[in-house]
C-alpha positions as CSV (number, residue, x, y, z in Angstrom):
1,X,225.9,163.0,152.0
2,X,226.1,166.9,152.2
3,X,227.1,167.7,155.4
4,X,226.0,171.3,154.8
5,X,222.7,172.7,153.9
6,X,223.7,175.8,152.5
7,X,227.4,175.7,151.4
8,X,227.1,179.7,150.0
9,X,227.4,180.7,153.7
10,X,231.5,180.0,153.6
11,X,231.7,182.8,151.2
12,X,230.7,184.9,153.7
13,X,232.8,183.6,156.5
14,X,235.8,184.3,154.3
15,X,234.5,187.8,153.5
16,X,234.3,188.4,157.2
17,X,237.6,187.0,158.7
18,X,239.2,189.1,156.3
19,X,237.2,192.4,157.2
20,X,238.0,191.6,161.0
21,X,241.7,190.9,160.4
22,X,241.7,194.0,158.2
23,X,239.8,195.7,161.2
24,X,242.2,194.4,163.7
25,X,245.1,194.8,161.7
26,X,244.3,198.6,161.9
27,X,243.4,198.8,165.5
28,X,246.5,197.3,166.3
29,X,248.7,199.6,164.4
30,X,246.9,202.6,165.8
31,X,247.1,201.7,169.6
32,X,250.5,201.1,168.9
33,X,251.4,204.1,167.7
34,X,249.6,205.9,170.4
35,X,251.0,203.9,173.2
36,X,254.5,204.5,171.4
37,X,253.8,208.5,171.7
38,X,252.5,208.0,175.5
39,X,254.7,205.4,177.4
40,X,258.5,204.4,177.1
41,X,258.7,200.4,175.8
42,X,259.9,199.7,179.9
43,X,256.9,201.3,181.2
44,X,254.0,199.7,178.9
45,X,255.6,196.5,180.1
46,X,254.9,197.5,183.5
47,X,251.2,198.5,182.7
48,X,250.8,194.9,180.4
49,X,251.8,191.9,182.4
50,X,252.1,188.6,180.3
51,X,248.6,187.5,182.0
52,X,247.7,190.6,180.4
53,X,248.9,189.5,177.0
54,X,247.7,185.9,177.5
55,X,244.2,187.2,179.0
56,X,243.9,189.0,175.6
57,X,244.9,186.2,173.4
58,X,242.3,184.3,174.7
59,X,239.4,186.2,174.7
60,X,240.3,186.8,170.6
61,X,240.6,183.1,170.5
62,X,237.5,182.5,171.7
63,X,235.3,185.2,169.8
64,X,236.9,184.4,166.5
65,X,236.0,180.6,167.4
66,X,232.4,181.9,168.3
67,X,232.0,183.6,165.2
68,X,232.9,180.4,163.5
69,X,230.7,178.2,165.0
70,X,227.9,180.8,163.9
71,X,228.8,180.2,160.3
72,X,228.9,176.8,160.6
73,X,225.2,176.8,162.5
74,X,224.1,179.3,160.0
75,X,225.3,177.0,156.5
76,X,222.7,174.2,158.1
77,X,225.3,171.2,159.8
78,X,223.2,168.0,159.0
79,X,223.6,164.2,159.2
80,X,221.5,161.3,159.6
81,X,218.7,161.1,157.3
82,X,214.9,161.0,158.6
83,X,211.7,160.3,155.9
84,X,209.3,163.1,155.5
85,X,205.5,162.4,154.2
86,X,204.5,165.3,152.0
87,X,200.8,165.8,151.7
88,X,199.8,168.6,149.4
89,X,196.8,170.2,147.8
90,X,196.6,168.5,143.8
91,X,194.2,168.6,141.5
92,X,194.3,165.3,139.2
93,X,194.2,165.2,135.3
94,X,195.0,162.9,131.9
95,X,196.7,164.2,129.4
96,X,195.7,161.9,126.1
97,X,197.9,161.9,122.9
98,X,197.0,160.8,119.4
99,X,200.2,159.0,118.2
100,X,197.3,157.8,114.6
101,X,198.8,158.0,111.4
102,X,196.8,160.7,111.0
103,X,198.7,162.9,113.4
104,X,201.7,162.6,110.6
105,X,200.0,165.3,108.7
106,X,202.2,168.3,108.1
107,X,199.8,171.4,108.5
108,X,201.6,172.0,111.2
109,X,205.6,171.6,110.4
110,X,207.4,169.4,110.7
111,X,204.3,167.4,112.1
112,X,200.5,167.6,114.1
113,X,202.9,165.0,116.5
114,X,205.6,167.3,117.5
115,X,203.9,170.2,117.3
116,X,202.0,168.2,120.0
117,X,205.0,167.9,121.8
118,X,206.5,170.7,121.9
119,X,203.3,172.0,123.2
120,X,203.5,169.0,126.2
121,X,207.0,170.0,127.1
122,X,205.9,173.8,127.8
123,X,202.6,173.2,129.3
124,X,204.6,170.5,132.0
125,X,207.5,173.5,132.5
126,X,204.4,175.9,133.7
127,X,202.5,173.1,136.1
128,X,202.5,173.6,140.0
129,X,199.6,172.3,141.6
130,X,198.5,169.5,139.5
131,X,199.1,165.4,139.5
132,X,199.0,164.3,135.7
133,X,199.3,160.9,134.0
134,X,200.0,160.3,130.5
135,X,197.8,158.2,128.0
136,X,198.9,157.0,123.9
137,X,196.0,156.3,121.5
138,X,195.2,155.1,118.1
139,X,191.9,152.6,118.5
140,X,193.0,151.7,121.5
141,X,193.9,153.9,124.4
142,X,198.0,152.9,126.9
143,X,198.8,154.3,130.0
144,X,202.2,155.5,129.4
145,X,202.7,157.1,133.3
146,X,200.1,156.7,136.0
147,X,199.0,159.5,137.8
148,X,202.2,161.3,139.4
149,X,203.8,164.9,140.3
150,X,207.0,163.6,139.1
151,X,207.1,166.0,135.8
152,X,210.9,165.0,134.6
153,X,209.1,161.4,134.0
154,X,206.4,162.8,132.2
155,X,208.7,165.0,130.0
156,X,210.9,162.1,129.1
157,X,207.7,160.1,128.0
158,X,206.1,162.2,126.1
159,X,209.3,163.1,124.4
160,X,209.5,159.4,122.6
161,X,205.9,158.9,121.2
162,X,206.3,158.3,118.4
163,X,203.7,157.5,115.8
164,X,202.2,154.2,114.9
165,X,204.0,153.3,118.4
166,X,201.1,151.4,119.6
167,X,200.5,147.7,118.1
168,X,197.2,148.6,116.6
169,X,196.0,151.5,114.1
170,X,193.1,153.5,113.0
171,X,191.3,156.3,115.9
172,X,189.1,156.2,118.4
173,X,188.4,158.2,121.4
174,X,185.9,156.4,123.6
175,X,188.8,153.7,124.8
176,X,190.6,156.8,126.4
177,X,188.0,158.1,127.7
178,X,186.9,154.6,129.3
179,X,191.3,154.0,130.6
180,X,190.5,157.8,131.8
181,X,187.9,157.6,133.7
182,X,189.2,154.7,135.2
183,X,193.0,156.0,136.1
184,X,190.8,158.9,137.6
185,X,188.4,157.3,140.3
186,X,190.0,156.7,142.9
187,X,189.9,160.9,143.1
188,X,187.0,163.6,144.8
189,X,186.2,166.2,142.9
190,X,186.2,168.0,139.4
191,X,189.3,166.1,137.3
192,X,189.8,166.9,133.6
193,X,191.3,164.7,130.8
194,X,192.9,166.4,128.2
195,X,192.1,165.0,124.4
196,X,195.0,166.0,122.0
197,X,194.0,165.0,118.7
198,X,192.8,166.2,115.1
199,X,189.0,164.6,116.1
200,X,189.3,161.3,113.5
201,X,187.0,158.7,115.1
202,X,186.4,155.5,113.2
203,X,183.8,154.1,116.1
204,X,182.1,157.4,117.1
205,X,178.8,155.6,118.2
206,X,180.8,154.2,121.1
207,X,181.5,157.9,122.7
208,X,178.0,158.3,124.5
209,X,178.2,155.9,126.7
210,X,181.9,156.5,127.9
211,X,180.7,160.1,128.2
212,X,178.1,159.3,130.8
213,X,180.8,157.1,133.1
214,X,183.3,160.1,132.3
215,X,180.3,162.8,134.0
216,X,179.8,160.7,136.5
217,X,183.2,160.9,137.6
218,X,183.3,164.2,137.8
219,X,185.5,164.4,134.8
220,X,186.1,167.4,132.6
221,X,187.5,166.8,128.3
222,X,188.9,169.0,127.3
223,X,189.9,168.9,123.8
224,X,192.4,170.3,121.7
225,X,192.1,170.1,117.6
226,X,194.9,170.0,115.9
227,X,195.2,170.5,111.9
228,X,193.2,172.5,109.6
229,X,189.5,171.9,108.4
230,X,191.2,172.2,104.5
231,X,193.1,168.8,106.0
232,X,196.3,167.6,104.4
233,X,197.9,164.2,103.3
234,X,199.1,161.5,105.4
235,X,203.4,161.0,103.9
236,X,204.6,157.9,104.5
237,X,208.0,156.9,104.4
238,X,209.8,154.2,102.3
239,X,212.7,152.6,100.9
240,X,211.4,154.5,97.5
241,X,211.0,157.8,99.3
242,X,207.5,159.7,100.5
243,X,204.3,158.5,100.0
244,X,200.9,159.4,100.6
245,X,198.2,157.3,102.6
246,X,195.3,155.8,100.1
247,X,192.0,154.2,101.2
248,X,191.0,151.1,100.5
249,X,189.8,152.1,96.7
250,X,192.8,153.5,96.3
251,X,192.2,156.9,96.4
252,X,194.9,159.2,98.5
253,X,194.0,160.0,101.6
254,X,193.0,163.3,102.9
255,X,192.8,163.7,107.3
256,X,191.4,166.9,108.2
257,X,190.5,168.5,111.8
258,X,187.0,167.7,112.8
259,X,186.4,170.5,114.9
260,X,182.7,170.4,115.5
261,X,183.3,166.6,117.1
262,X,185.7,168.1,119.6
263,X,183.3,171.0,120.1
264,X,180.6,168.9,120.9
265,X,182.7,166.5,122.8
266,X,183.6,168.9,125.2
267,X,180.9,170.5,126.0
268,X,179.1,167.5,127.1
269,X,181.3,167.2,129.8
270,X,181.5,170.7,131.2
271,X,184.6,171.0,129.6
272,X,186.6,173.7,126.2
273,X,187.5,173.2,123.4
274,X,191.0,174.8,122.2
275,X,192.2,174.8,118.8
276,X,195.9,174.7,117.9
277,X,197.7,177.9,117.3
278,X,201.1,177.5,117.8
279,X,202.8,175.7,121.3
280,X,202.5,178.3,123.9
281,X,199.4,179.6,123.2
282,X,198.1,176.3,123.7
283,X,199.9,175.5,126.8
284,X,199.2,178.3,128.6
285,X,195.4,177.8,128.1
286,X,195.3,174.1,129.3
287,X,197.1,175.6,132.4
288,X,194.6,177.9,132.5
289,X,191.9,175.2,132.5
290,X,194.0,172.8,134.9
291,X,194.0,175.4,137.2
292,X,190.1,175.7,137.9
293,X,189.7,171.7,139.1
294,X,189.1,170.8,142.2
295,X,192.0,170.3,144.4
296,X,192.4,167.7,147.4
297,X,194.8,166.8,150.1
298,X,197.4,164.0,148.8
299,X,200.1,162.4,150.1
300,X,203.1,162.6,147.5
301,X,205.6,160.6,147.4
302,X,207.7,160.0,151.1
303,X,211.2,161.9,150.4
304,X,214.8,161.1,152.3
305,X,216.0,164.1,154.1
306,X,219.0,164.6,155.9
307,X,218.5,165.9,159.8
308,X,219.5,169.0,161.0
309,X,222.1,169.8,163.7
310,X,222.4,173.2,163.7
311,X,221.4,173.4,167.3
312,X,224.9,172.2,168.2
313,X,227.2,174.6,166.6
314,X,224.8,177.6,167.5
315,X,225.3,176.0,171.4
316,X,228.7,176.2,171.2
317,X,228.9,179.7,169.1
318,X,226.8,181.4,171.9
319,X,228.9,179.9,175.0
320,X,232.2,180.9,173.3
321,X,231.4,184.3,172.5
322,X,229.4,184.9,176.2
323,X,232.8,183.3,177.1
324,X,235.0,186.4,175.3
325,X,232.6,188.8,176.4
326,X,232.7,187.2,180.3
327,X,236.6,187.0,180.5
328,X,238.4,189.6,182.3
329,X,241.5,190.9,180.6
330,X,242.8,191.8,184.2
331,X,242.6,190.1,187.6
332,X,240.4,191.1,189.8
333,X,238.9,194.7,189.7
334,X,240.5,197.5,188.2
């Protein structure tokens, strides 16, 4: 348990006890020299009886113990723990990774993949205001996260996709649309799922109808193309070394970015279309896009805190410092 809130403020207790002893240190040099020049040693302890000297004492005592208790207020004294419901404005959305063999490619180095998730890992890094969860696809569509604000678990994810990670292969984009919609419902508004992919679809004539449940939900695509319309081979590794992908005739394998899919696919839903550049650029304009959805009251997660108890130590710092201040050096009136 931390018993203090804000452990910085000791630093600047020490800095002032030594500026007061330094303070004090010259104040009492001074008045002794001064009472040295104006009174014999017998007759200052005449003027200074030893309640005098004891009255003193005290009333340093309890100011220096007053200004202590104010630090001690002031760095946050806590213990005991309470739970806190957070509720805070979110607006909801998918983010949808193509881990295909396809996504292998290298027209982007080393990979379409990693650039992919590189591109994740800074668009997560500038997210504030929005709940995301995290979906895998070849021809079928996982949830990897469920919709959350926890961004350290969505970083971690993302970071092991891998391709080929899902137990079947080939492309197709109207099962995550479908898990999408359906990982989206239960929430008002404008949401938007996020397609990252180089457009491959081996069932396209399935995308209409998941297109209509995904507009009635109020959902946004928006899709990001990565690759090059030229298109690339698919290497494969092996025991032998690197291969290339061939079709079923034999003939090698060429996967290239179908663009006006994507194009098309997005604007059927209200949604853009952003084509891969490099990481950044990409990131920043999903954010951009994530940031115009509609955003709703919702209760995150209930966090643990520990109570505070300043109130105590700022009791005491004000009743021994009126105390100093209160105290008479001499008995009765002077």
């Amino acid at each position: 348990m931390e018993l203090f809130a804000n452990t910085k403020i000791f630093f600047y207790l020490i800095l002032t006890a030594l500026i007061i002893a330094v303070f004090w240190r010259i104040g009492f040099l001074r008045r002794k020299a001064v009472l040295k020049l104006l009174f014999s040693k017998t007759n200052f302890q005449l003027l200074t009886p030893p309640e005098f000297k004891i009255r003193k004492r005290l009333k340093d005592i309890l100011f220096l113990s007053g200004i202590f208790f104010l630090f001690i207020a002031l760095a946050g004294l806590q213990w005991g723990k309470e739970r806190r419901e957070s509720i805070a404005n979110y607006s909801q959305a998918i983010i949808a990774l193509d881990v295909s063999l396809s996504m292998q490619a290298e027209d982007f180095k080393p990979n379409r993949l990693e650039n992919a998730k590189i591109m994740l890992k800074m668009l997560f890094d500038e997210i504030t205001q929005e709940r995301l969860g995290l979906i895998a696809f070849t021809s079928e569509a996982y949830m990897l996260c469920p919709i959350t604000t926890d961004l350290d678990a969505l970083k971690n994810l993302s970071e092991r996709l891998k391709i080929n990670m899902l137990p079947v292969a080939g492309t197709a984009i109207a099962p995550t649309i479908k898990l999408a919609s359906r990982m989206l419902s239960a929430y008002s508004g404008v949401k938007a799922l996020v397609l990252i992919t180089d457009g491959e679809d081996h069932n396209p004539k399935d995308i209409e109808e998941t297109l209509s449940t995904a507009r009635e939900a109020g959902i946004r695509i928006i899709t990001v193309g990565i690759g090059t319309e030229e298109g690339e081979l698919i290497p494969i590794k092996t025991d032998r070394g690197t291969e290339y992908k061939k079709d079923r005739s034999g003939k090698t394998v060429i996967t290239k970015l179908d663009e006006e899919s994507l194009i098309n696919l997005a604007s059927k839903t209200g949604g853009a279309y952003i084509k891969y550049t490099n990481a950044q650029q990409v990131a920043d304009d999903i954010a951009t896009q994530l940031r115009t959805l509609d955003k709703s009251l919702t209760k995150t997660t209930d966090t643990v805190i520990y109570k505070s108890r300043y109130q105590i130590p700022l009791a005491l710092a004000i009743i021994l410092i009126a105390g100093a201040l209160c105290l008479p050096i001499r008995k009765g009136k002077i």
